[in-house]
C-alpha positions as CSV (number, residue, x, y, z in Angstrom):
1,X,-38.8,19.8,46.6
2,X,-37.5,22.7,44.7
3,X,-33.7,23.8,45.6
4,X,-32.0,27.8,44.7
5,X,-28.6,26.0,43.8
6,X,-26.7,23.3,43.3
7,X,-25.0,23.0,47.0
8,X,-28.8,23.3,48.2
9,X,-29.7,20.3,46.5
10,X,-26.4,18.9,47.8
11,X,-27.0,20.0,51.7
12,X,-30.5,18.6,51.5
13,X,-32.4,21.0,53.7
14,X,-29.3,20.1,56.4
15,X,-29.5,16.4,56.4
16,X,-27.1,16.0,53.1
17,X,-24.8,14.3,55.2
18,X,-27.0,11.4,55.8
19,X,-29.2,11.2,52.0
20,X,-25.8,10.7,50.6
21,X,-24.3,8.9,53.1
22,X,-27.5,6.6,52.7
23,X,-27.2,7.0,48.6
24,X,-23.3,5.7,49.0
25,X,-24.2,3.0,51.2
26,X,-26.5,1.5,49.0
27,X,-24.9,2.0,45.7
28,X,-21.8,0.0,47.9
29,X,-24.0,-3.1,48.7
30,X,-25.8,-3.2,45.5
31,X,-22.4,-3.5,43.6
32,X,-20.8,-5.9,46.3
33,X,-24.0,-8.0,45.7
34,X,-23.4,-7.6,42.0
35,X,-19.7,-8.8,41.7
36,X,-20.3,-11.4,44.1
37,X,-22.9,-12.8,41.9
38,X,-21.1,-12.6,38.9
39,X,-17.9,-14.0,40.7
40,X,-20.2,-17.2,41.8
41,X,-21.7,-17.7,38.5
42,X,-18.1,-17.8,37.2
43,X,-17.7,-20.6,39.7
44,X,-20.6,-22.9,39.3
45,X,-20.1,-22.5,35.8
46,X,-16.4,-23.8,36.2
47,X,-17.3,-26.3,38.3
48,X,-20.6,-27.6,36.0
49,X,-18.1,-27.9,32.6
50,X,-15.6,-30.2,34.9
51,X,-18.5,-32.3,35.5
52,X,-19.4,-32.9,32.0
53,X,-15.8,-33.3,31.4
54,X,-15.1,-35.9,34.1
55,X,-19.1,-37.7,32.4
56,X,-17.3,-37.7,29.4
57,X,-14.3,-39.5,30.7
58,X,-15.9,-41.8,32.5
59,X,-18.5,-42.6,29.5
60,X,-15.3,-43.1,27.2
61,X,-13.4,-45.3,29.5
62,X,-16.5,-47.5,30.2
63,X,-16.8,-48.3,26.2
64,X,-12.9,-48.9,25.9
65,X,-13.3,-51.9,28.8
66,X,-16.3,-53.3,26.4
């Protein structure tokens, strides 16, 4: 599709409203899913060193009672 001007390619052929709308919508859950992901990777990665840490106490506890 081939648009005059800049505000034609912005109106859309009259359903602008909605493309972008669409467009916005999208771009939103794409980033919310993004950010969320990166927040529980944070998490799980926290929670995965505490586990070695609390291995590593146990392990070293366990050769001091020996």
């Amino acid at each position: 599709m081939q648009f005059d001007s800049f505000s034609d390619f912005i109106a859309m052929g009259g359903y602008g409203f909605y493309v972008w709308l669409s467009f916005g919508t999208c771009a939103l859950i794409l980033l919310g899913i993004l950010f969320s992901s990166l927040r529980e990777t944070k998490h799980i990665m926290a929670s995965v060193e505490q586990q070695i840490a609390r291995e590593v106490r146990i392990k070293n506890a366990k050769q001091e009672q020996i």
